[in-house]
N, C-alpha and C positions, 0 to 999 in steps of 0.2 A: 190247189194253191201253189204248189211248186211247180206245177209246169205253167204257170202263170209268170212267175219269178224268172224259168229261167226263158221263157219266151219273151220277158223281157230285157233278158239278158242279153239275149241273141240280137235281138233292135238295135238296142246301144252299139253295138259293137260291129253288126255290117257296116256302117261307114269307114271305122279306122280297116276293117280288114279288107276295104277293096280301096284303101290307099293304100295301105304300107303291105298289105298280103299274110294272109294269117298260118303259111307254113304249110297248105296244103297244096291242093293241085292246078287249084283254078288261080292260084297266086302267081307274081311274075317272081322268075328265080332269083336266085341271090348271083349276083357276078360274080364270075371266077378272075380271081388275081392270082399269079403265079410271080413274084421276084425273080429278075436275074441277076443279082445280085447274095451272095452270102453270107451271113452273118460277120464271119471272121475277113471278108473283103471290106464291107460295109465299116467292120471297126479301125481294120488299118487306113482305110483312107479317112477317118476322122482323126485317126492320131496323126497324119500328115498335116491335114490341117489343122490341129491345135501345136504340131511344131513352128509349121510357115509361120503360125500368128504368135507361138513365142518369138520367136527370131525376128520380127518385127521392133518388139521393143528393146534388145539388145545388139541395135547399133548403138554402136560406141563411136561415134564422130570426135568429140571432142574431149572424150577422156571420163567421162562422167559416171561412165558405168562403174571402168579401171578404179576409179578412186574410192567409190564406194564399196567395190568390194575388197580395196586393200584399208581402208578403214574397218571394215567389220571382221577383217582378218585376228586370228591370236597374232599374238607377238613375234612368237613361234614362224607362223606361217609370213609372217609380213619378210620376214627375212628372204625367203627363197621367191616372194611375188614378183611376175613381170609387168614392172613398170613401160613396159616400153610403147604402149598406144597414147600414154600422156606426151605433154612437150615437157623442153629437158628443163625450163627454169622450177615449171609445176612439180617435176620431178626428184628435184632438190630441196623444194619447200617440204614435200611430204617424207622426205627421208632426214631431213631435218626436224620435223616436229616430235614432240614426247608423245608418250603412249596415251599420257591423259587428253593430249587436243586430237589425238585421230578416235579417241573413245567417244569424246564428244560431237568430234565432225559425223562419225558413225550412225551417231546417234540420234541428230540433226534430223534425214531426212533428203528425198530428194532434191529440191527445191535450194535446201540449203548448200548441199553438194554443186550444184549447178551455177549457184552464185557465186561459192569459192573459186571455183574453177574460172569463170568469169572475170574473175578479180573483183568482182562488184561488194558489196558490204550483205555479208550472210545472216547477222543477228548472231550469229552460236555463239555463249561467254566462255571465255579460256584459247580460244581459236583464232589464232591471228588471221588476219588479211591478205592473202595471196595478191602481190600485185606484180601481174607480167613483167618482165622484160628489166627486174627492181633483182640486183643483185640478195641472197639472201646473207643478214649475219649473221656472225657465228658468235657466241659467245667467248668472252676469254676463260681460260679454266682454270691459270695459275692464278691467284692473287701475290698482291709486290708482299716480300718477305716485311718492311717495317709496319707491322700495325697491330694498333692496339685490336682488344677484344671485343669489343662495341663497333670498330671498322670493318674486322674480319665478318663480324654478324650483319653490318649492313650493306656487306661487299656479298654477301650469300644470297641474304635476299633478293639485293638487284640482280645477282647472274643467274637464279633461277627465275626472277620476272623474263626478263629478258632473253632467255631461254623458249620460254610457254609464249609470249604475245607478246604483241607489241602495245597493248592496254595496259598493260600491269607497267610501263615504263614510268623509273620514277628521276625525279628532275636531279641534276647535277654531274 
């Protein structure tokens, strides 16, 4: 009974073994590949190319990059950032803006960033409108010495609206 079993074992299985070769002699050999190439070769020109394909997306044509990384800067570090691949109006609005509209420009996204810069209308709340070539204001800082304490309060309010956006602007 077992040599029944495994002579028919042996049936089944001469067809796959004179396809594929069953590792002995009458099999076709296994091909020899040799690399010429090395491991530690093989890595560094991978890491070349995932630099070319970072550097890809860190052209900064228009400033887009600059802005978003001096919005996601501290406070600290926005101080010492080179502005200088933005243009000079773009350049004034964002050394002009409070901590809170570059927290939120930051915040935003590319898309949003790219609109800004654009001058075109980004959606972010608190974040004024950058529009080219449009002098930016400055707010006044003194208030006029006569006024009552309900003017002083609503002379604060307006020069912090008007400080942050130009949304928050209130009529008079």
């Amino acid at each position: 009974m077992l040599g029944a079993v495994h002579w028919t074992e042996q049936l089944i299985r001469w067809p796959f073994s004179v396809i594929f070769g069953n590792g002995g002699g009458r099999a076709m050999p296994n091909p020899e590949f040799k690399p010429d190439v090395s491991g530690t070769q093989l890595r560094d020109e991978f890491e070349e190319a995932r630099a070319r394909h970072a550097a890809v997306h860190t052209l900064d044509r228009d400033g887009v990059d600059t802005v978003l990384s001096y919005t996601r800067a501290t406070p600290a570090a926005r101080a010492t950032f080179d502005l200088g691949p933005v243009k000079e109006d773009l350049r004034t609005t964002l050394l002009d803006m409070s901590d809170l509209e570059l927290d939120a420009l930051g915040r935003a996204g590319l898309s949003a960033i790219r609109k800004f810069v654009e001058g075109r209308d980004h959606g972010v709340f608190g974040v004024r409108t950058f529009v080219p070539g449009e002098p930016v204001k400055v707010a006044v800082l003194e208030p006029p010495k006569p006024m009552t304490v309900q003017e002083q309060m609503f002379w604060r309010v307006k020069s912090r609206a008007d400080k942050t956006g130009n949304q928050f602007k209130m009529p008079g």
